[in-house]
N, C-alpha and C positions, 0 to 999 in steps of 0.2 A: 375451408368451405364446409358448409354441413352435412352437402349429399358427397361429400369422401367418406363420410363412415356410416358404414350400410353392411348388409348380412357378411358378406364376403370378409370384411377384415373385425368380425365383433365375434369372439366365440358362444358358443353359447351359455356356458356357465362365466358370469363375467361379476370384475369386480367394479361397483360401482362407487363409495367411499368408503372411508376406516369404519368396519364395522356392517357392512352392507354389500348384499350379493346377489346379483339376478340371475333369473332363468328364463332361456330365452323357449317356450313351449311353442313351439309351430309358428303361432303365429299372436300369441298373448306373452306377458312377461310378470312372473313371482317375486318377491325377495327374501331374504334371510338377511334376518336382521340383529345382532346386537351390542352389545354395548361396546365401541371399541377402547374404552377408558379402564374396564373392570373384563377381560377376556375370557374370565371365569364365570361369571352373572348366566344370566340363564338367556337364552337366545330366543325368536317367534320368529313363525313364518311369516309374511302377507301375503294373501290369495292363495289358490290351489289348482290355478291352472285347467286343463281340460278334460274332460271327458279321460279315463284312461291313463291319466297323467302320473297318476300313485304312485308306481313303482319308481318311476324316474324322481318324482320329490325327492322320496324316502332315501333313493339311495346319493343321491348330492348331499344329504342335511347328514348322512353317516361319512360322507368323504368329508366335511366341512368341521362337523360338531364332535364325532367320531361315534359308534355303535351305539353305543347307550346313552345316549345324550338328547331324550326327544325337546321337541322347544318346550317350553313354558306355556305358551298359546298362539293358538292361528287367528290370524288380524282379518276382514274382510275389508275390505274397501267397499263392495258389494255382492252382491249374489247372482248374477250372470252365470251363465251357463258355462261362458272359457274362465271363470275365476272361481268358480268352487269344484270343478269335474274331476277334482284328484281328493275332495275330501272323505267321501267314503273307507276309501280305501286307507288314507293315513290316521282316521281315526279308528279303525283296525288295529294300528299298529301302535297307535298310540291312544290305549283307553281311558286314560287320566288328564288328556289335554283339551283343553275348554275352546270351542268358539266363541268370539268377538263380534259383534257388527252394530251400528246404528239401528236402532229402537223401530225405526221407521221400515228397516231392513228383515224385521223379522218374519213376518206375515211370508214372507218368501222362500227363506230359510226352514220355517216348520210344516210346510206343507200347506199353508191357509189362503194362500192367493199365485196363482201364476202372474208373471211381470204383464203389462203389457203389450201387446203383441206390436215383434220388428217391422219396422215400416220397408217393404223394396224398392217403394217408388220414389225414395228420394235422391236417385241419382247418385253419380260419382264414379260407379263399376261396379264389378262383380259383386265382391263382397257384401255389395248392397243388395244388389237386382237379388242375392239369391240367400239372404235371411229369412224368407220366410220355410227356410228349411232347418235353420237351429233349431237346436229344444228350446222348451217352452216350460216346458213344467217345474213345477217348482219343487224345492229339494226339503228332505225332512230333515231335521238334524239334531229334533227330540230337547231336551233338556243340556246338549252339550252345546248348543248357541245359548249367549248369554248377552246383553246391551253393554254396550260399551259407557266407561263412567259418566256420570254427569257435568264431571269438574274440566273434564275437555283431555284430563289425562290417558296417557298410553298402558293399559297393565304390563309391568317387565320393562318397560322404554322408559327409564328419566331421563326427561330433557325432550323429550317426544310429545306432541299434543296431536289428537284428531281435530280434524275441520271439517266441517260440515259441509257437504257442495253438492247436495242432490242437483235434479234436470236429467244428468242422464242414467240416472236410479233415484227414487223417492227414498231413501238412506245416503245415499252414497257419503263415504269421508275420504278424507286424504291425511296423510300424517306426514309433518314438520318436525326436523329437529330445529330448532332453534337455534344453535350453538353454531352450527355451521351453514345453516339457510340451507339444507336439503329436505326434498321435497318428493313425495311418493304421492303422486297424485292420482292413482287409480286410472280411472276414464272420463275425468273433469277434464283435462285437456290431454293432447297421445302427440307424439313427437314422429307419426309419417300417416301419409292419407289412407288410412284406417275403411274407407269404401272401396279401394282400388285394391285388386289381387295385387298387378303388380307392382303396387308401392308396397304392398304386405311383404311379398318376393324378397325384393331388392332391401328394403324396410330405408327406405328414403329418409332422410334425417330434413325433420319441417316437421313446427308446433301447426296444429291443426284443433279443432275444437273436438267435441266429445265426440265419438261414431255416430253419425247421422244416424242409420238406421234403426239402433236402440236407444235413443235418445225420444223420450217422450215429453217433454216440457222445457221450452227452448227459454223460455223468461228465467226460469230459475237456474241452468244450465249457464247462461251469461252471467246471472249474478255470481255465480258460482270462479268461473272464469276472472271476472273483475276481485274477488276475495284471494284466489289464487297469487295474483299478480298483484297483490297488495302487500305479499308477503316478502316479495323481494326475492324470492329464489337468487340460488346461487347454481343449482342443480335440479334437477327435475327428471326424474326416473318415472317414468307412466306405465301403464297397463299395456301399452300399444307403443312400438319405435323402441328405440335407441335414447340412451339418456342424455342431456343437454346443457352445455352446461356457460356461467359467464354471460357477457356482452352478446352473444348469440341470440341466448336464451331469452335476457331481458328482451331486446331487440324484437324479437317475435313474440313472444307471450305479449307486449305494448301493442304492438299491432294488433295483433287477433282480439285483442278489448278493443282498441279504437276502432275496429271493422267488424266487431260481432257478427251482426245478419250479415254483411256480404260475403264472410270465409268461415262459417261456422254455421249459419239457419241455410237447407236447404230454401233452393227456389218454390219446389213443391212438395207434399207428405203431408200425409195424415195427421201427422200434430205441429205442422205451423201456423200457427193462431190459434190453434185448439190443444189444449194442452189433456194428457190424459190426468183423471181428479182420482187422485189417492188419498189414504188416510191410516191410522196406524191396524186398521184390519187388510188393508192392500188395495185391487184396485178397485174404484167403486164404477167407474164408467171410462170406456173410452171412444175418441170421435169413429164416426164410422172410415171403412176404408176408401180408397180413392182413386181413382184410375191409373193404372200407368201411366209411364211415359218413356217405355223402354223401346226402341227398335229390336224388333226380332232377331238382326242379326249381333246386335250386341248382345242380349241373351245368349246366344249360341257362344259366342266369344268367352263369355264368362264363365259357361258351362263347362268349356274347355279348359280354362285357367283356374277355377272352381276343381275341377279334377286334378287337377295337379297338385292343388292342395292337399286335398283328401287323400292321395295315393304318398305323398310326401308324409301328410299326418300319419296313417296307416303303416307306412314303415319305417316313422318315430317311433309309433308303439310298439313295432313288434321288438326295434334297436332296445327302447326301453327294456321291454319283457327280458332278452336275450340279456341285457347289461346287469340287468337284475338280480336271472338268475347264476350269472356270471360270478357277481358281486357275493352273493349265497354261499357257492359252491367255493 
């Protein structure tokens, strides 16, 4: 069954196939990536995790790669707030390694446009009700983001192609190997319910569509879902959950196409039917907001569960710092 594997028996630095490795950061998930055919070749990150996350990267990719071994390049999927919060810092540490991201992704990355803004009203739990407290601002990253190729290839990954799956980022890509149908999908689809602390918690293993609440344009977001499952996955490691893999995975990824709007479009939010209008400057308009529909005392619930998080994140970072400097000395 799927919800047997969940926080409890997943550690957090895990392997997920020959050549591929995740990090499980509070409550988003990284990978290290390379070639498992050539062991030598030069290894990428994907994504960079959250806010504070740096040190704990950096020092996995030296238990993994060994000291001196920084990757070749850091892969974005997108530019969310829990996927880039650790790149400051490892481009510190690594001044010669280029960022990657979708064309459409950049306006975000160089400071030119904030995303826009998370919707809380569209239900599910906490994690929803209480986004409109993420950052927002958009990250600079100067001449070290660069577009990713036009021919669909992976820089450093043969046998790797990006896809293209915006809806829940105006860039967003996923990358495919091909050779063995594994699948890094970012936040095109997440593998536990991604609005709910406590499925965050527990990390419930069930394909679900992109996080509702930072998903601003649900038409491309399904199409994006339907490209996904067209690929055939064999494996699917996402942004969000536990990676999934087989008859399971087919099995739900089919469904979540065949039931789009009913397990994937909220009921109500500010961009159902109205999709925020982007362009390769960022955002140019988005619908206005829209009432709740929260009980107060569900709020208060979330607040509480929402604090748990934050005090669990809070002393991730300091374990980090402390591993860190552990790691140093």
């Amino acid at each position: 069954m799927a919800n047997q594997t969940n926080r409890a028996n997943t550690p957090t630095l895990f392997h997920v196939e020959p050549g591929i490795w995740g990090l499980r950061n509070v409550f988003v998930n990284l990978f290290y990536v390379r070639n498992p055919d050539a062991p030598t070749d030069p290894w990428v990150l994907v994504d960079a995790g959250l806010p504070g996350s740096g040190p704990k990267l950096h020092h996995h990719a030296q238990e993994l790669f060994g000291a001196d071994n920084p990757p070749a390049a850091i892969l974005l999927t997108h530019g969310h707030f829990d996927h880039v919060g650790g790149l400051h810092y490892l481009l510190e540490q690594w001044p010669d390694v280029p960022v990657y991201a979708h064309p459409l992704e950049l306006p975000y990355l160089t400071g030119q446009s904030a995303y826009p803004p998370p919707d809380p009203t569209v239900g599910g739990g906490a994690m929803a009700a209480l986004s409109f407290l993420y950052p927002k601002d958009p990250v600079d990253l100067g001449d070290r983001v660069k577009a990713l190729p036009d021919d669909g290839s992976v820089p450093f990954l043969p046998g790797w192609r990006w896809i293209f799956t915006p809806g829940h980022a105006p860039g967003h890509v996923s990358f495919f190997r091909e050779q063995d149908k594994v699948l890094l999908a970012g936040d095109a689809f997440v593998t536990t319910k991604q609005e709910s602390a406590l499925s965050v918690w527990v990390q419930k293993q069930e394909v679900h569509g992109p996080p509702m609440y930072f998903t601003p344009d649900w038409d491309l977001a399904r199409q994006s879902v339907e490209r996904l499952a067209g690929l055939l996955p064999r494996v699917a490691a996402t942004g969000h959950g536990i990676p999934m893999r087989g008859a399971e995975l087919s099995q739900q990824l089919a469904d979540l196409v065949e039931h789009f709007d009913q397990k994937a479009v909220p009921m109500h939010g500010r961009y159902v039917g109205h999709p925020a209008q982007t362009d390769e400057t960022g955002v140019r308009s988005v619908p206005p907001p829209v009432a709740p529909r929260i009980p107060l005392w569900l709020i208060g619930a979330g607040l509480a569960l929402a604090g748990g998080l934050l005090w669990a994140n809070r002393k991730n970072k300091q374990e980090q710092y402390d591993e860190y400097d552990e790691y140093e000395d």
